[in-house]
C-alpha positions in Angstrom: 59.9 131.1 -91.4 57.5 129.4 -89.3 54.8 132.5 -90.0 55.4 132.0 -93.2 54.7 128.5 -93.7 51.7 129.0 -91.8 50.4 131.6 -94.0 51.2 129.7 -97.3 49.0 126.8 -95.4 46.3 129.0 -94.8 46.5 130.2 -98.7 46.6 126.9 -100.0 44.0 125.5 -97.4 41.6 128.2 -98.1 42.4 127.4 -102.4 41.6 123.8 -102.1 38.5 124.4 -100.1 37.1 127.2 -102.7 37.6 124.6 -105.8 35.9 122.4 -103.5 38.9 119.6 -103.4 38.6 119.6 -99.6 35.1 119.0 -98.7 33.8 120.3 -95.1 32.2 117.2 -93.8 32.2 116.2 -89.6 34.9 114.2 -89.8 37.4 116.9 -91.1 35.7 119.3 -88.6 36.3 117.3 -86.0 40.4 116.6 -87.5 40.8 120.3 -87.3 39.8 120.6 -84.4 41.9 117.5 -83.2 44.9 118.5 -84.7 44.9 122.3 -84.0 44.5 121.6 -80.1 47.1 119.1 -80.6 49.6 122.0 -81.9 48.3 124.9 -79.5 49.0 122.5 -76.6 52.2 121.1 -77.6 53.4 124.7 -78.2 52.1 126.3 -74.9 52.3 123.5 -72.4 55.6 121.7 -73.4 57.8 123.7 -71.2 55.1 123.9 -68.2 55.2 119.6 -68.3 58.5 119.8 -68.3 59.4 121.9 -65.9 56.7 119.8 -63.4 58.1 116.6 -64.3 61.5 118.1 -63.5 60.7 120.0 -60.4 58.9 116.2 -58.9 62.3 114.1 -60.3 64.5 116.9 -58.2 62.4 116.3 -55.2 62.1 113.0 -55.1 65.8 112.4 -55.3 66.3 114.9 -52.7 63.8 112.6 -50.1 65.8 109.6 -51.5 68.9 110.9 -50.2 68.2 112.3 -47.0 66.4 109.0 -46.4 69.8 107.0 -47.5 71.8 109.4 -45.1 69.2 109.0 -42.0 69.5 105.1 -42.9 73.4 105.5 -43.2 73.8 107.5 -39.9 71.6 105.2 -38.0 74.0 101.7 -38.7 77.1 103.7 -38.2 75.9 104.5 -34.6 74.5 101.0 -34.3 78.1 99.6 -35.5 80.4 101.8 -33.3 78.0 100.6 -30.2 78.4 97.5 -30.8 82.3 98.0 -30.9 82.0 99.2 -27.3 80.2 96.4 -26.5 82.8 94.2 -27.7 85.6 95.5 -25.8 83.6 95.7 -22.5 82.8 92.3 -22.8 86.8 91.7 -24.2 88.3 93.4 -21.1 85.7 91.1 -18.8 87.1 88.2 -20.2 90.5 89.6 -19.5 89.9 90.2 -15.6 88.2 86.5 -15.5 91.3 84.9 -16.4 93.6 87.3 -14.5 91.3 85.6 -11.2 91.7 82.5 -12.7 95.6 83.0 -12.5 94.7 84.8 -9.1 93.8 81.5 -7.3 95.8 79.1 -8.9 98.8 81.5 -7.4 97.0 81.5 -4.2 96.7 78.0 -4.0 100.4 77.5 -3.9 100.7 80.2 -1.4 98.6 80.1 1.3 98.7 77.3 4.4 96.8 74.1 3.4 94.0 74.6 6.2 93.4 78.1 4.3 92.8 76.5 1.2 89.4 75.8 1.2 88.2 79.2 2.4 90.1 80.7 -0.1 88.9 78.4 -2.7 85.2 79.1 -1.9 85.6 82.9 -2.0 87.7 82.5 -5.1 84.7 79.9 -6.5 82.2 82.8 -5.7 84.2 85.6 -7.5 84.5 83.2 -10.5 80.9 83.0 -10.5 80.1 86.4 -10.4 82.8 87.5 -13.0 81.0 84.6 -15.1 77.4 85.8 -14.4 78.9 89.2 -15.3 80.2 87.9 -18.1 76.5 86.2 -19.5 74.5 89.4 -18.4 76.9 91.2 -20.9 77.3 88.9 -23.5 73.2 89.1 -23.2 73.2 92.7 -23.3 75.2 92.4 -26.7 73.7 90.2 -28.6 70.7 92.0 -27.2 71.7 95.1 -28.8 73.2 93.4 -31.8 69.8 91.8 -32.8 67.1 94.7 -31.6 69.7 97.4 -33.9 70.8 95.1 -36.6 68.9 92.0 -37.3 65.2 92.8 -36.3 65.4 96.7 -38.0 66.3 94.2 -41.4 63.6 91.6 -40.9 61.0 94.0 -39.5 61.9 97.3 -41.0 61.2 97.7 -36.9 57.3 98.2 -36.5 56.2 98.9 -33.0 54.9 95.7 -31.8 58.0 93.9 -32.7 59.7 96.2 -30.7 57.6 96.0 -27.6 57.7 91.9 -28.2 61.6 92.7 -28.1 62.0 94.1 -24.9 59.4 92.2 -23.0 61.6 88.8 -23.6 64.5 91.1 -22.9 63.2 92.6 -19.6 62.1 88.7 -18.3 65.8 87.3 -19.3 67.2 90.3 -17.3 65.5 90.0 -14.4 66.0 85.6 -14.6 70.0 87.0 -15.1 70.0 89.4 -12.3 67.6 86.4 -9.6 71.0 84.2 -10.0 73.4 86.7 -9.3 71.2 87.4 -5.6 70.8 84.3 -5.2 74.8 83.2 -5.8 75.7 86.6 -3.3 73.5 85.4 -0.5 74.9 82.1 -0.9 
């Protein structure tokens, strides 16, 4: 059907130009040409676009999602670490006030001229179960903000990072020049 209403085109066309109704000037040149390139490509390069524009959809959805499960993965891991985190520093606070409970119990027990040793030595475990206690509560919120916060704020370029652990490494090491210092003591 669509030969055939070429051909009857072509018939007419070629009637219309030999009673000179159609008159071959530039500009109807130049529309023929126009429109048949507009029909040839149309008809040979529709599928071929299509099938490109489909083919970069398909893999750009495919890098979307592997990206979303990468991103996905990553705060799970971040999240169940910092659940550890949480129950180390939990079962800490436990054992501090088990001591606590410790020397109060003590107190009543032991001879009044023992007292004051045993005070001290409790006093010093106190301390350190405290000191243990910051240097974790560090090391969480540590994690917390370097895995959560600063990955959000500074979709985590490599000099924030390095800024990171610098202040990290100096509070460490302040942390860690108290808890020699209380042991010598």
């Amino acid at each position: 059907m669509s030969f055939a209403s070429f051909v009857a085109f072509i018939v007419i066309y070629t009637l219309f130009c030999s009673l000179e109704i159609v008159v071959f000037n530039e500009e109807i040149l130049l529309a023929l040409c126009f429109f048949s390139f507009v029909f040839f490509a149309y008809n040979t390069l529709a599928n071929t676009v299509t099938d490109i524009f489909d083919q970069r959809a398909k893999k750009f959805e495919s890098e979307f999602l592997v990206s979303f499960d990468l991103k996905k993965n990553l705060i799970m891991t971040n999240f169940n670490s910092n659940c550890q985190n949480q129950s180390v520093v939990h079962s800490i606070k436990c054992l501090l006030i088990a001591s606590i409970i410790n020397t109060q119990l003590t107190n009543k027990l032991i001879v009044k001229n023992m007292i004051t040793s045993v005070k001290t030595t409790n006093s010093l475990k106190l301390a350190e179960f405290s000191l243990l206690t910051n240097k974790t509560l560090n090391e969480y919120r540590f994690n917390c903000i370097s895995k959560l916060l600063y990955p959000l704020i500074f979709k985590s370029s490599t000099a924030n990072i390095n800024i990171k652990t610098n202040s990290v490494i100096s509070l460490k090491n302040t942390n860690s020049k108290a808890v020699k210092n209380l042991c010598i003591k």
